[in-house]
TORROMAR-733213 format. One record per residue: residue in one letter; x, y, z of N, C-alpha, C, O, CB in turn. Coordinates in steps of 0.1 Angstrom, whole numbers, plus 2048, in hexadecimal, padded with zeros to 3 digits. Glycine has a CB too. Layout:
N
REC res n_c1 n_c2 n_c3 ca_c1 ca_c2 ca_c3 c_c1 c_c2 c_c3 o_c1 o_c2 o_c3 cb_c1 cb_c2 cb_c3
REC   A    X    Y    Z     X     Y     Z    X    Y    Z    X    Y    Z     X     Y     Z
...
END
This chain:
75
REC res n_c1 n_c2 n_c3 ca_c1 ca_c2 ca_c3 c_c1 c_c2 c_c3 o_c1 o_c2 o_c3 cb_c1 cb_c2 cb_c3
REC   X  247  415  4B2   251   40F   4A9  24A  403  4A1  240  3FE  4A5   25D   40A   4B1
REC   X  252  3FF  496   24C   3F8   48D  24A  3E6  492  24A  3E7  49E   257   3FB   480
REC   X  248  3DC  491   24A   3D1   495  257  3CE  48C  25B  3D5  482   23E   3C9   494
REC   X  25C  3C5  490   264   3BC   486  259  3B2  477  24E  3AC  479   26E   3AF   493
REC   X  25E  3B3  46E   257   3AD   463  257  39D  467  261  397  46D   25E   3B1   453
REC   X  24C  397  465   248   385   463  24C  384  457  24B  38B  44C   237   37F   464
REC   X  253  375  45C   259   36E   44E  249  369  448  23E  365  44D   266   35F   452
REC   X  251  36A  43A   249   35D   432  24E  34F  431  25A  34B  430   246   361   423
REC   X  23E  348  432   24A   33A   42F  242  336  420  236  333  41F   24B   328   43F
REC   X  24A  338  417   24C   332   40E  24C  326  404  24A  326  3F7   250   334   40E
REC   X  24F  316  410   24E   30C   40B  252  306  418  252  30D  423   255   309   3FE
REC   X  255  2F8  417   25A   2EC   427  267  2F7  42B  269  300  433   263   2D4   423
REC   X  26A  2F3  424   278   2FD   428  27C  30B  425  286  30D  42C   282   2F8   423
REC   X  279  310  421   27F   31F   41B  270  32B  426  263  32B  426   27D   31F   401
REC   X  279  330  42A   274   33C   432  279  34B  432  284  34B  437   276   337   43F
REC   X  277  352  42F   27A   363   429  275  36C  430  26F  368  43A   274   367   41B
REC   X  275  379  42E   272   383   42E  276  38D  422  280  38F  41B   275   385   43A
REC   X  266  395  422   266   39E   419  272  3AC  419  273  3B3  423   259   3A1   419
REC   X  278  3AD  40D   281   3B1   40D  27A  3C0  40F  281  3C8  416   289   3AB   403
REC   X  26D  3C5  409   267   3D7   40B  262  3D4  41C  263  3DF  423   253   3DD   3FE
REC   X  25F  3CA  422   25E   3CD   432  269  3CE  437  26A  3D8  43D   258   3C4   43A
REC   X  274  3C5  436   280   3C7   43E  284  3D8  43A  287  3DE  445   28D   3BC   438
REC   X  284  3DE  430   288   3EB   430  282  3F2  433  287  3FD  435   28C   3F0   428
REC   X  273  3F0  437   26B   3F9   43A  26F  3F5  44F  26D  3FD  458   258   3F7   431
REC   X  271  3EE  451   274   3ED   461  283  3F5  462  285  3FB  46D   275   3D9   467
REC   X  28E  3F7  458   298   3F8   459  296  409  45F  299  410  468   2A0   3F2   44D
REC   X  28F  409  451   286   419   450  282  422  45D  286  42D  461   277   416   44B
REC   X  277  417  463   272   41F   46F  279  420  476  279  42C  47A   26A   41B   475
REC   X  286  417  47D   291   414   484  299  425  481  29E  428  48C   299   405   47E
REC   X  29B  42B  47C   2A5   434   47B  29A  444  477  29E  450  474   2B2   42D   46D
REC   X  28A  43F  478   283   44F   477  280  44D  467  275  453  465   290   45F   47B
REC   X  282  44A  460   286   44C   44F  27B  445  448  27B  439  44A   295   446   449
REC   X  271  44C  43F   268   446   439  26C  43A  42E  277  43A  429   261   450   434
REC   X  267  433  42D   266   422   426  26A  425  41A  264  42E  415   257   418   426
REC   X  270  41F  415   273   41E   406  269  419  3FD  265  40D  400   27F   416   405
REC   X  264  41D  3F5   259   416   3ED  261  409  3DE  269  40C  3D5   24F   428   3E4
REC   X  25F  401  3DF   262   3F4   3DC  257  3F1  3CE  24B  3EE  3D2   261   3EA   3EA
REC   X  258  3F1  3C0   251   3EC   3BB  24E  3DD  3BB  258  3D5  3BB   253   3F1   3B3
REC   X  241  3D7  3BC   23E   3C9   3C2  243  3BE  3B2  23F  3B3  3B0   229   3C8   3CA
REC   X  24A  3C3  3AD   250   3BE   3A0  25D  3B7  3A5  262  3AD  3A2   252   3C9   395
REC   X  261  3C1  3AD   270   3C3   3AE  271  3B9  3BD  27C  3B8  3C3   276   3D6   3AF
REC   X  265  3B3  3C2   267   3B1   3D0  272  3A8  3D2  274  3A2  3C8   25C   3AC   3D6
REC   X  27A  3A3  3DD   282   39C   3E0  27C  392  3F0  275  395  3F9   290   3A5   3E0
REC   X  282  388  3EE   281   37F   3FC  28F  37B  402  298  375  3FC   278   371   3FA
REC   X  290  37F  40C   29F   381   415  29F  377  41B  293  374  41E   2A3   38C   421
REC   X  2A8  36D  41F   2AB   362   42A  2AF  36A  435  2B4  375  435   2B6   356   426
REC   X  2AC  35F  442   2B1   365   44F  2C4  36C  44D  2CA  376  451   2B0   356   45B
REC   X  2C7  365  447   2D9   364   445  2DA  377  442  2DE  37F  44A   2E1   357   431
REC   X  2D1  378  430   2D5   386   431  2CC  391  438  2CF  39D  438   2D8   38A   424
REC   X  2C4  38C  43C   2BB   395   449  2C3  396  454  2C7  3A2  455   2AC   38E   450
REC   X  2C8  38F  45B   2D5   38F   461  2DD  398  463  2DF  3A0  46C   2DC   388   45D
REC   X  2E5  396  455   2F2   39D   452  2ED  3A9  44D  2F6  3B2  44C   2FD   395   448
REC   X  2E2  3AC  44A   2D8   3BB   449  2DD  3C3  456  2E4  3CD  457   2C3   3B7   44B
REC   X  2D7  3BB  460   2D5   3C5   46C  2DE  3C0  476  2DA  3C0  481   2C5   3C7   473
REC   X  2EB  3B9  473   2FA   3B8   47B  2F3  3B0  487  2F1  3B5  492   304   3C9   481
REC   X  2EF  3A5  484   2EC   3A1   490  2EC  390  489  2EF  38C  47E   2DC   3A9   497
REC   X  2E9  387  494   2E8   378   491  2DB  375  48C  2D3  37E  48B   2EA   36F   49D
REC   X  2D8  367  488   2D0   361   481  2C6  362  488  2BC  36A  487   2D3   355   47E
REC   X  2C9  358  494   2C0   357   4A3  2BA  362  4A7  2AF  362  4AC   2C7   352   4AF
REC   X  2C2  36F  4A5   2BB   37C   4AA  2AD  383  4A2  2A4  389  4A6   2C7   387   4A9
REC   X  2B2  37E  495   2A4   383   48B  299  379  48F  28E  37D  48D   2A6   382   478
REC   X  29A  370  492   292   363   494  288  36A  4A3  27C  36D  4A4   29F   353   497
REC   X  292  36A  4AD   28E   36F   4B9  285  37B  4B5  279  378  4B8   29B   373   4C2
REC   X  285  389  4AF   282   396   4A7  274  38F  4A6  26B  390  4AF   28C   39A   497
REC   X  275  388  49B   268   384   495  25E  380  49C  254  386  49B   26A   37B   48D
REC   X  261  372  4A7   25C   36C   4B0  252  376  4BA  247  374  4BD   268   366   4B5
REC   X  25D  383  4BF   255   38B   4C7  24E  397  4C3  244  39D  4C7   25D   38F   4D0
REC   X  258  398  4B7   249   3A0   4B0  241  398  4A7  241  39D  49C   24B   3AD   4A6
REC   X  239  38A  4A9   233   382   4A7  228  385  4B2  21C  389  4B0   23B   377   4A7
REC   X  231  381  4BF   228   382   4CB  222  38F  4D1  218  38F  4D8   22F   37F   4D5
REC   X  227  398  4CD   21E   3AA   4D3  214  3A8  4C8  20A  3AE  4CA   22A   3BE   4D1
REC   X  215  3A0  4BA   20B   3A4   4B3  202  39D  4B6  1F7  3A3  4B3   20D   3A5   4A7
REC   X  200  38F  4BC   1F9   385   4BF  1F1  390  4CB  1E6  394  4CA   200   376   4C3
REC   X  1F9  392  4D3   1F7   39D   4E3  1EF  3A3  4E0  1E4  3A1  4E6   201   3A7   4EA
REC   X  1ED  3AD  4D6   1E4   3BA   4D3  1D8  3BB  4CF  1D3  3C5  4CD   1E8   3C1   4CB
END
């Protein structure tokens, strides 16, 4: 299975994630090949609508990230 995507951080404050990774994790999650995203068109998601993406809390994508942070450090 896929990892969860690493945020970017962007500036002191502003932290994202790419909007063609989040769908490509959403992707693997259900079997279904990745949507191809022209890099024109790219978007950067806050935790809020990464979140409300995948019905879950803020803290939970945070946690996501964190540990698939750590298996990637692991390997």
């Amino acid at each position: 299975m896929q990892n969860f995507p690493q945020p970017v951080k962007l500036g002191d404050s502003a932290t994202r994630w790419r909007l063609s990774e989040v769908m490509a994790y959403e992707a693997a999650r259900t079997g279904a090949a990745p949507p191809k995203i022209d890099p024109a068109y790219e978007q950067y998601l806050s935790v809020r609508v990464v979140a409300e993406r995948m019905g879950v809390a803020c803290s939970t994508v945070w946690r996501w990230a964190s540990e698939s942070r750590e298996q990637r450090e692991a390997a």
